[in-house]
C-alpha angles and dihedrals in degrees: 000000000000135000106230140093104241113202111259125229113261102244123227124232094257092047082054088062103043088050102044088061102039081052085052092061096042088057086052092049086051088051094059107032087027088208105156085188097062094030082063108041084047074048088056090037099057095043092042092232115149121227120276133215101221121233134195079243081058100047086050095044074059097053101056095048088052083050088059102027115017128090138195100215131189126188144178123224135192118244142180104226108038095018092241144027121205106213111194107195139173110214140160133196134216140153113258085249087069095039091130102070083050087058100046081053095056080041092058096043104025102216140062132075138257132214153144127292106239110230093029134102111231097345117137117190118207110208151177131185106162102125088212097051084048089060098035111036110006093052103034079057098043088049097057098022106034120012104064095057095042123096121255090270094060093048094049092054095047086045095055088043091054087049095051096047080051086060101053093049081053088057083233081140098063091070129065092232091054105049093037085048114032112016103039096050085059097048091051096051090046101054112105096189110058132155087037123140101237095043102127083222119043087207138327102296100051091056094045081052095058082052105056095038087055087047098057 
């Protein structure tokens, strides 16, 4: 093991390619053994980043790269059954070229999945949705590594993540009540896209709508 960042090789458009599918059959092996520990070393492997023993430099090095690029997300999606799911999720974006801090980001909190944004040309997303790992791992860090350094935005919206994951825990979002009243109400003031033509909800009402009509 060692504790630095080495440089990665610039990767040529060819290697891109090679790379984007070999990291496509890894996911599908995840899906089905489900072993975060080889799903990460075949992760190391196929990026050729040595292992790192991770620091607290390294944790606040972290840190101030989550401040610039990370992002705390919530959506809503349409389903057949409830009418809605609301998905919290922690992710970060960079291009292939870049794959290591992402690394050093599944290192530090040993979970989570990368893979490769859809529509993109060399883009990986790291991300984790597990509503556990959110509270657990995802928070705890944001609170010593990332949060005090971050403006008053940043903290309101972590704020308002960590009280809707609160809420679920809770089970608010098994009532209609709940998830018209309290959760929705979250999800809408942390959107950052809104107005645009593929939304699922086009704003807070029509989604409390879908609800409610679900819930006769």
């Amino acid at each position: 093991m060692n504790n630095q960042l080495q440089k990665q090789k610039k990767l040529s458009d060819e290697e891109i390619l090679m790379t984007i599918k070999e990291l496509k059959k890894l996911n599908a092996q995840y899906t089905l053994k489900k072993s975060f520990v080889t799903y990460f070393k075949n992760l190391l492997k196929l990026f050729n980043v040595s292992s790192i023993l991770i620091t607290t430099k390294h944790k606040y090095f972290l840190g101030g790269f989550i401040e610039g690029e990370g992002s705390l997300n919530v959506s809503a999606k349409k389903i057949a059954e409830k009418g809605l799911m609301i998905d919290p999720e922690f992710s970060i974006t960079q291009h292939i070229n870049g794959a290591q801090i992402l690394l050093l980001a599944m290192g530090v909190f040993q979970t989570g999945r990368l893979s490769y944004k859809s529509g993109s040309k060399a883009t990986l997303v790291y991300r984790i949705d597990n509503r556990q790992s959110l509270k657990t791992k995802i928070l705890p860090f944001f609170k010593t590594y990332v949060t005090p350094f971050s403006s008053a935005f940043k903290k309101y919206r972590i704020e308002q993540f960590e009280k809707l994951l609160i809420l679920f825990e809770q089970g608010i979002h098994k009532s209609c009540d709940g998830m018209c009243n309290e959760i929705l109400p979250i999800w809408d003031s942390l959107r950052m896209q809104k107005g645009q033509k593929n939304e699922s909800f086009s704003n807070l009402a029509s989604a409390q709508a879908l609800v409610k009509k679900n819930n006769k």
